[in-house]
N, C-alpha and C positions, 0 to 999 in steps of 0.2 A: 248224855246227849252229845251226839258230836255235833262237830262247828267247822263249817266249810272254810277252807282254806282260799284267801284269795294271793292269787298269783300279782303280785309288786310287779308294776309297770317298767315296761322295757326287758325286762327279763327276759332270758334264753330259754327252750323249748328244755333245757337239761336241767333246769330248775325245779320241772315238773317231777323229778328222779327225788330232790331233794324232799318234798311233799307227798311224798311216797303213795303219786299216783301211777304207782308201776304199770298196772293190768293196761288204763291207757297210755303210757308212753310205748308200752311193747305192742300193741295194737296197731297201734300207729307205723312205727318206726320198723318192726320185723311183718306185719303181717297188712300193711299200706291200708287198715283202715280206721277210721276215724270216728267212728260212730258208739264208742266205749269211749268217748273224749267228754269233758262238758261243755257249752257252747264256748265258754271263758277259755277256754283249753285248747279248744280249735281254731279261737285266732290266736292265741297265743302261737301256734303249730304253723298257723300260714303264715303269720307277720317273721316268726322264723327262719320257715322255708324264701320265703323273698328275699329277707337278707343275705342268705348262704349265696345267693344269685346278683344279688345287687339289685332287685325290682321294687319299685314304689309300691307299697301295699294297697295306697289311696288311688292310684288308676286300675284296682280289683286285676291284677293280670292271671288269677284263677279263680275256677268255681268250681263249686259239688258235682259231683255225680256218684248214683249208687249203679256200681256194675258188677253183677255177681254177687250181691246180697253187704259189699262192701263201701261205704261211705268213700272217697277218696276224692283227689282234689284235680282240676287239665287244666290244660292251658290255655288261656284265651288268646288272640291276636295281639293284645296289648302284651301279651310276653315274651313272644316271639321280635314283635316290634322293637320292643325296648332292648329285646337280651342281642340285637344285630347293631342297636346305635351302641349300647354299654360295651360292646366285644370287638366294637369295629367289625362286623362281620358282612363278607361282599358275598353276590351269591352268581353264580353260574348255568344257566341251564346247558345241559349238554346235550340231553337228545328229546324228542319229542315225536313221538309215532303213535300211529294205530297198529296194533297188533290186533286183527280178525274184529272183538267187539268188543274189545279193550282200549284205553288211551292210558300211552305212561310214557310217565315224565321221570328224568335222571337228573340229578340237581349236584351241583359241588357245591361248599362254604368252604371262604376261607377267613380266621378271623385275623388278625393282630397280630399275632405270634409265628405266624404261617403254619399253622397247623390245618389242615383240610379233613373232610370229613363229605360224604357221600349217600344219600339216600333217594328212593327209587318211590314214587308213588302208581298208582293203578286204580284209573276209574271204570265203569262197565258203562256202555253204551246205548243203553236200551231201557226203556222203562219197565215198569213191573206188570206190562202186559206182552211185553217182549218186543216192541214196537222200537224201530233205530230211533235215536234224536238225533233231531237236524235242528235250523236254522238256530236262532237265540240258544234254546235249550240245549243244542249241541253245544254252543260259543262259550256260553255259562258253564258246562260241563269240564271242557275244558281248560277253563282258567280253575277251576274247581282246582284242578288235578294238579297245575301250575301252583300254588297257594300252598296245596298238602304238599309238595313234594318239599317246596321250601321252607315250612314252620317244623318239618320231620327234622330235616337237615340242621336246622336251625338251634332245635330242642338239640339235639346231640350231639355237636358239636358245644353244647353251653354244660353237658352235665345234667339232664337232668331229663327221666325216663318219664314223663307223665303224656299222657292223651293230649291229641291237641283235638280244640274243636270242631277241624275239617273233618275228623276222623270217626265221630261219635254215631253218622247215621248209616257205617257198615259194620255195627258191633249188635251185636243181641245180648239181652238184660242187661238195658241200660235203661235209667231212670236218670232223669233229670229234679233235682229236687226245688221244691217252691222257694226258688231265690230270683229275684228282677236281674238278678246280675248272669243268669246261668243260660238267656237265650241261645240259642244254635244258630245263626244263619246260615250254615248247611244243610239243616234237617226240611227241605221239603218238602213243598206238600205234594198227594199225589197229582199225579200230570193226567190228566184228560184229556189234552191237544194240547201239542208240543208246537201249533202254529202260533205263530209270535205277535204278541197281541201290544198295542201302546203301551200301558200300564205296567207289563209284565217285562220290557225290555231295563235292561240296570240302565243307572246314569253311564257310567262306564261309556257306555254302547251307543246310547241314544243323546251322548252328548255329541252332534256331530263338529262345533266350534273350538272344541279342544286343537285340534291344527290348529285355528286362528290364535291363539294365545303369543301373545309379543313379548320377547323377551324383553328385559329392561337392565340384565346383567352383565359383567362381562366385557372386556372391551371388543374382542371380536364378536360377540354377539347379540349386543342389541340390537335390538331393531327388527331383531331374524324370529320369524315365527317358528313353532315347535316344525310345523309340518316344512317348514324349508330345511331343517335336518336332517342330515344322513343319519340312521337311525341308529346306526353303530356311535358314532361321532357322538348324538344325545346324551345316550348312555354313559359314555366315557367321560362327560363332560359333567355330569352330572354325580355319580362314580367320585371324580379325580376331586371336586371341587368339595362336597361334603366331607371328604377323609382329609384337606387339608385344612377346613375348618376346625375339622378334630383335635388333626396332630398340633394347629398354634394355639387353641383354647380357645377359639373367638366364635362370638356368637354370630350366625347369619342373620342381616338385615331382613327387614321385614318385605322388602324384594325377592330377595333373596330364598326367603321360606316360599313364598307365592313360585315362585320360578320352580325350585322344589317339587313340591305338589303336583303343580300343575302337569310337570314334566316328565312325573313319575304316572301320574294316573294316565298320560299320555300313552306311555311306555307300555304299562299295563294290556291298554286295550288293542294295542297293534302286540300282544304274545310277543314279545321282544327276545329275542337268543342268540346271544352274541357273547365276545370276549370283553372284561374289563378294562378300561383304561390304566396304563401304566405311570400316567405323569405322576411329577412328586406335586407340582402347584400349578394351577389353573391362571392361565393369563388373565389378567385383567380386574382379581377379585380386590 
């Protein structure tokens, strides 16, 4: 009668080799999938794969998907998140156009080291009755596109070749498996009228007071509301002052986080494209 093997806490995914579950380690590892694992075995495999990356396991920064009849693991936001503050990495938009019923975005990263790295996303413009979108559902489409082009960049510039979830509703056989942690907020529902309804616009959008946000940081900018900023200037300031928190160690005041936020969801919803800031330190911090 055999007697299952349990995997001793903390252990590396290469331990698994030692316990001579081969057929899943090589499933896993030559042929990316995971479903020849046992559930013990597959967090074993994720709490791994995090490490290799530096990612907290406990913010879930992957989930399941079965694509192509294989188990395997994407990325969710919180990975891309994390792997930009862990890497130092700043990001770029370079170009941003319609081509015909297309919208693509050209994105640079660079992280730490200056090593740069480049990826291209491409949304389609139309719903699946062939109908253009306008108003919201265009504006949502393309920050879509914005988002993909820099968790693509993001992912590849860190190492590491997995799906991100912007990506998952232009793929066929795919499965999403019963885990609370594996929603899409990309996968839409279908559109029936693309006319923009209360309910249906994001906070983003329909937060029109984000201009009014006061800074409270800063010696040359307190006082100065986001929307009194030159929007390159925000950016930069924003940019310059997070990387030298980095580079001394120190944690940003609870000010400070708020200003953050605030300044980046700002940023977001005016589609911001511009150059990063060059300083080494932020007056005033």
């Amino acid at each position: 009668m055999s007697k299952e093997v349990t995997l001793p806490e903390n252990k590396s995914l290469m331990s698994l080799i030692d316990q001579k579950y081969l057929e899943g380690v090589e499933s896993a590892l030559a042929l990316n999938d995971l479903s020849k694992m046992s559930l013990q075995h597959r967090v074993a495999y994720y709490n791994a794969v995090c490490t290799s990356v530096g990612l907290n396991p406990l913010t879930q920064p992957f989930a399941y998907i079965v694509l192509d009849g294989k188990l395997t693991l994407y990325a969710r936001k919180e990975a891309s998140e994390q792997l930009r503050k862990i890497n130092t990495i700043s990001t770029q938009i370079l170009r941003k156009e319609i081509m015909g019923d297309f919208y693509e975005v050209d994105v640079r990263v660079k992280d730490i080291t200056g090593r740069i790295e480049e990826e291209t996303a491409v949304l389609f413009l139309k719903d699946k009755y062939g109908k253009p979108l306008d108003g919201v559902a265009l504006a949502n489409a393309k920050m879509k596109c914005v988002t993909k082009a820099k968790r693509r960049a993001t992912l590849a510039i860190s190492g590491l070749g997995l799906l991100d979830e912007s990506e998952i509703d232009a793929i066929n056989n795919v499965t999403l498996t019963e885990n609370p942690q594996v929603e899409n907020p990309f996968k839409s529902d279908e559109i029936k009228d693309v006319t923009p309804q209360a309910d249906d616009i994001p906070e983003v959008l329909k937060d029109e007071d984000l201009g009014d946000f006061v800074c409270k940081v800063g010696k040359k900018h307190t006082g100065k509301k986001l929307s009194d900023f030159d929007i390159f200037e925000l950016n930069g300031f924003v940019e310059s002052t997070k990387k030298w928190f980095s580079e001394q160690g120190k944690n940003p005041s609870n000010d400070w986080n708020e200003f953050f936020a605030k300044a980046e969801e700002y940023l977001n919803s005016r589609e911001y494209q511009g150059e990063q800031s060059e300083s080494n330190e932020p007056e005033g911090v």
